[in-house]
C-alpha positions as CSV (number, residue, x, y, z in Angstrom):
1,X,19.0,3.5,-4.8
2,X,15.7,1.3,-3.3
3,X,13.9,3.3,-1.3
4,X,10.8,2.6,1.4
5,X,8.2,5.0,1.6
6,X,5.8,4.4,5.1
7,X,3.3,7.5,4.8
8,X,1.7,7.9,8.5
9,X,-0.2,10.6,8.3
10,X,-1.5,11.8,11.6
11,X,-5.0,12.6,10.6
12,X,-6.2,9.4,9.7
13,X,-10.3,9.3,10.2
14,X,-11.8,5.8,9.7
15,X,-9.9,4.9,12.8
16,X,-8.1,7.8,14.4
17,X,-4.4,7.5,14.8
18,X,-4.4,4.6,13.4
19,X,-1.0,4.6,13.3
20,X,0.4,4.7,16.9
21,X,-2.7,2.1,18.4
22,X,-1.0,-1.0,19.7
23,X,-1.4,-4.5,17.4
24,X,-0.1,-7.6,19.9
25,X,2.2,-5.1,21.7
26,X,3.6,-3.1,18.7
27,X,1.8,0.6,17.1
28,X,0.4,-0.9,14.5
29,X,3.3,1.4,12.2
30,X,5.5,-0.8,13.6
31,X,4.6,-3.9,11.7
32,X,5.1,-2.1,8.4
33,X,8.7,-0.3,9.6
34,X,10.0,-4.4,10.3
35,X,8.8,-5.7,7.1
36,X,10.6,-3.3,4.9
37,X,13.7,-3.7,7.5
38,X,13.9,-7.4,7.2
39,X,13.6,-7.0,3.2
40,X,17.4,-6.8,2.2
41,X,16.3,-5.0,-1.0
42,X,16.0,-1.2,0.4
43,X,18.8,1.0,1.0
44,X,16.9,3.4,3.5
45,X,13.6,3.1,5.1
46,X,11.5,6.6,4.8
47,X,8.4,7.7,7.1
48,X,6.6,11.0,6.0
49,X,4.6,12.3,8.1
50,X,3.1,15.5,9.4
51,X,3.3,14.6,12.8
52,X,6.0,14.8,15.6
53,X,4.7,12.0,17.6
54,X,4.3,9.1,14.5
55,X,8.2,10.4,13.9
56,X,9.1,10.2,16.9
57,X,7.5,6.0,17.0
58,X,9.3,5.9,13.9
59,X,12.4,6.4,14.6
60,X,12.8,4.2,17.6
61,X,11.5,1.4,15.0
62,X,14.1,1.8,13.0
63,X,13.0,4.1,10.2
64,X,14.6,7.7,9.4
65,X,12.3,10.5,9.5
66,X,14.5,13.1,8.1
67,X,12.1,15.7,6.8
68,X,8.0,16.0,8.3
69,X,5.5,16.6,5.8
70,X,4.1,19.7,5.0
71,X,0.3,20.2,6.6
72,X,-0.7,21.0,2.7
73,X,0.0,17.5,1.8
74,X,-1.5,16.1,4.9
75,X,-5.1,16.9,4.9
76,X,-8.1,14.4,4.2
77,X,-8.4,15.2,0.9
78,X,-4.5,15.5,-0.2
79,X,-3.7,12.8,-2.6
80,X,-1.1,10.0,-1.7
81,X,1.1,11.0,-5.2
82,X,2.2,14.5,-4.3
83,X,3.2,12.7,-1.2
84,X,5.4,10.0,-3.5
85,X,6.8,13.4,-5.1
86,X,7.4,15.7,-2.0
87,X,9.7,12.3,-0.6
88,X,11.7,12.5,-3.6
89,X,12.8,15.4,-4.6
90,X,13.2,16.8,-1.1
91,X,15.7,13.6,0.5
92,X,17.2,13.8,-3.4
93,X,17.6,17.7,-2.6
94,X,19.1,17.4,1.1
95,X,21.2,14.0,0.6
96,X,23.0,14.7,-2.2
97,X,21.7,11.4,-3.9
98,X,19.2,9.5,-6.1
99,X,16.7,7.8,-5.9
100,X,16.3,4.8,-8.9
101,X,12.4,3.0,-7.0
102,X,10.2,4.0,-4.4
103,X,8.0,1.3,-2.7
104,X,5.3,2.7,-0.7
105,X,4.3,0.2,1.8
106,X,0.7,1.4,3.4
107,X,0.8,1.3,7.4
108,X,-2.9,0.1,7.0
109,X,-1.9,-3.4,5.7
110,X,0.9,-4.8,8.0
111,X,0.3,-8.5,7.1
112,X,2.6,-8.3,4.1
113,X,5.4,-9.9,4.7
114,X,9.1,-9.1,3.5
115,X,8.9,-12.1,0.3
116,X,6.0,-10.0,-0.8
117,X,7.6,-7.0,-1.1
118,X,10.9,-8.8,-2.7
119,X,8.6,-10.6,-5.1
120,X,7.0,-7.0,-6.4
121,X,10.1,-5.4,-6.6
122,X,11.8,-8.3,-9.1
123,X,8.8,-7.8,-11.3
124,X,9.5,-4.3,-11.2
125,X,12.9,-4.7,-12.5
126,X,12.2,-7.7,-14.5
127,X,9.4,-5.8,-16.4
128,X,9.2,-2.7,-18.4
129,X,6.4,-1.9,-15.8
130,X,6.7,2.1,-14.5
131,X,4.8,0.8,-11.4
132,X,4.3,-2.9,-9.5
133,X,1.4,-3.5,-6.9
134,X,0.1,-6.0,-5.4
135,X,-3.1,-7.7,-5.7
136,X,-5.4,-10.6,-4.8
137,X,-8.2,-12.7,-6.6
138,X,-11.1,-10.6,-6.5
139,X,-14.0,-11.7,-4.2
140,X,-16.7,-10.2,-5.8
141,X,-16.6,-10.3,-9.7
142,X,-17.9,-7.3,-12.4
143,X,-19.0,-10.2,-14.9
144,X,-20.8,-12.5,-12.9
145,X,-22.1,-10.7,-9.2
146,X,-21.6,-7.3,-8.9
147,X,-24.5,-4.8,-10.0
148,X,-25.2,-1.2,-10.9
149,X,-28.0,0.7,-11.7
150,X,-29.0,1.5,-15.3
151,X,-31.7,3.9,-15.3
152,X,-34.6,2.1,-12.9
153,X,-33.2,-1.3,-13.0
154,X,-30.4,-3.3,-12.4
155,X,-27.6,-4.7,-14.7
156,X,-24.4,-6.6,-14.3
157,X,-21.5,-4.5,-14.3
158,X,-19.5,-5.6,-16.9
159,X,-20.6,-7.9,-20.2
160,X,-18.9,-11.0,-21.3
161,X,-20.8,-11.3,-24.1
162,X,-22.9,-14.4,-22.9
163,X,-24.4,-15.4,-20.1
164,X,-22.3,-16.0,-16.6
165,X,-23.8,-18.4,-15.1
166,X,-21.1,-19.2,-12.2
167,X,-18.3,-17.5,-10.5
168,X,-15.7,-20.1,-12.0
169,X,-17.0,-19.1,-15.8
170,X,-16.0,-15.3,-15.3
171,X,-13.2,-13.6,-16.4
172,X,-10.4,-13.2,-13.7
173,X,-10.9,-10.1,-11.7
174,X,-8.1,-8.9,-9.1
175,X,-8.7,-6.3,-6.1
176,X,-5.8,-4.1,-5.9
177,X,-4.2,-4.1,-2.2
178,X,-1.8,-1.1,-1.3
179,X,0.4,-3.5,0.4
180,X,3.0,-2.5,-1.8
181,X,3.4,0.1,-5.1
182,X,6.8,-0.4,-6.1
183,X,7.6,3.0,-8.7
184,X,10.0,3.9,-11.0
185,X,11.5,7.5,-9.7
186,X,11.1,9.3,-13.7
187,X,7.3,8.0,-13.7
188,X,6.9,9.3,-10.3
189,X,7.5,12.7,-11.0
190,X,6.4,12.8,-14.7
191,X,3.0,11.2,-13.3
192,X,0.0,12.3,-11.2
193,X,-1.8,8.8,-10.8
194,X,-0.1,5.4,-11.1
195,X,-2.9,5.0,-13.4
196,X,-1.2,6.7,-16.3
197,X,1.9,4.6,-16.6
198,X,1.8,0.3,-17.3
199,X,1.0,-1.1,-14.5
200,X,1.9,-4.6,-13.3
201,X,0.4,-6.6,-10.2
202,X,1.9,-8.7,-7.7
203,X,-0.3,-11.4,-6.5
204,X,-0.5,-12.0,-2.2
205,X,-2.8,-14.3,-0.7
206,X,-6.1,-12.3,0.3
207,X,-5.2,-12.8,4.0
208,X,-2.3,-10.7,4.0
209,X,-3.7,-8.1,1.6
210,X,-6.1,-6.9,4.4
211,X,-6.2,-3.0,4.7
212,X,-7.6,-1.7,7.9
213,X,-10.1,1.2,6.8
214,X,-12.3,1.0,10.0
215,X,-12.3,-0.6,13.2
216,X,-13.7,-3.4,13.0
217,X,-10.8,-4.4,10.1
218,X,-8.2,-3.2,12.7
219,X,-10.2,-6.3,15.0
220,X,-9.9,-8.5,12.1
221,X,-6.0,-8.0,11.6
222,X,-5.4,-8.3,15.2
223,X,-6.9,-11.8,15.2
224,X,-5.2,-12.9,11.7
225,X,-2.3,-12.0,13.6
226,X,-2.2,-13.6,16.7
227,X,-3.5,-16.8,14.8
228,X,-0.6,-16.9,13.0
229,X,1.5,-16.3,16.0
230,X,-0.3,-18.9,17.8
231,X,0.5,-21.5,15.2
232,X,4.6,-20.3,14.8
């Protein structure tokens, strides 16, 4: 069994409730719950969430909400994995059934579209990969323009071993996007990071891999999206 994971917590902070604020008419949950609806790969679509309101949105969007969160697992500093965990044992517990892959889909990027979220999962299940997300060209690369400190003074991240001397020279670097983390159930519960299992990546076009974090990104979506509407 396929299943979708939408995590809306109801504490979010960079922009507060997040979750439920209207994106060209819809809460901006809403955008997430119809992508993972329209792919034909799931079998059920799953919110978690703490609170009563988000699952209430939920389910008129379509999604089952058949357990909330505990609060433990909800705070600001509660990591998303105990979340992945919680989901499946507990619908595995009061369904009766298993669960073969999990895809979280984050709320915060709902420009993903539904052949994104196909396209990770075949390389899921084409791959020996325990988990498949999905990821963009980087804009800013270690080797050639990004900096740290090193002592008083300031050194490239990362060395080539010569001299970068243009962006096109460098290595290839991708930014991770949490679009989509497609996860194999035994390395979900054997895990606590996705960083501990072979990870593969799923490349999107940057414009979809937007992940509102603040305001002003929320601004940015918003006119991405009524572009693109526009234009249809």
């Amino acid at each position: 069994m396929i299943v979708a994971a939408i995590c809306a917590r109801g504490g979010s902070k960079g922009v507060p409730r997040k979750n439920l604020l209207p994106l060209l008419g819809k809460p901006l949950m809403a955008h997430t719950i119809e992508s993972a609806l329209r792919c034909d790969r799931f079998d059920r679509v799953v919110v978690s969430t703490d609170d009563e309101q988000m699952a209430a949105t939920a389910r008129a969007c379509g999604a089952e909400v058949p357990f909330l969160r505990p609060a433990e697992l909800a705070r600001d500093s509660s990591p998303k994995w105990p979340v992945f965990q919680h989901l499946v044992r507990t619908l595995e517990a009061q369904q009766g059934i298993r669960i073969d892959v999990l895809a979280d889909l984050d709320t915060g990027t709902p420009l993903r579209s539904h052949e994104d979220i196909s396209r990770a999962l075949d390389l899921l299940f084409s791959s020996d990969a325990d988990v498949v997300t999905t990821a963009y060209a980087a804009e800013r690369n270690p080797y050639f323009n990004m900096v740290e400190y090193e002592g008083d003074s300031v050194r490239v991240v990362k060395s080539a071993g010569r001299t970068i001397t243009c962006r096109q020279d460098a290595p290839p670097v991708y930014s991770l996007t949490p679009a989509i983390f497609a996860m194999r159930r035994d390395f979900i519960l054997r895990a606590t990071h996705w960083s501990e299992g072979k990870l593969k990546i799923s490349m999107m076009p940057r414009e979809r891999s937007i992940d509102i974090d603040e305001r002003l990104d929320f601004e940015f979506v918003e006119f991405l999206l009524g572009r693109k509407r526009g234009a249809s």
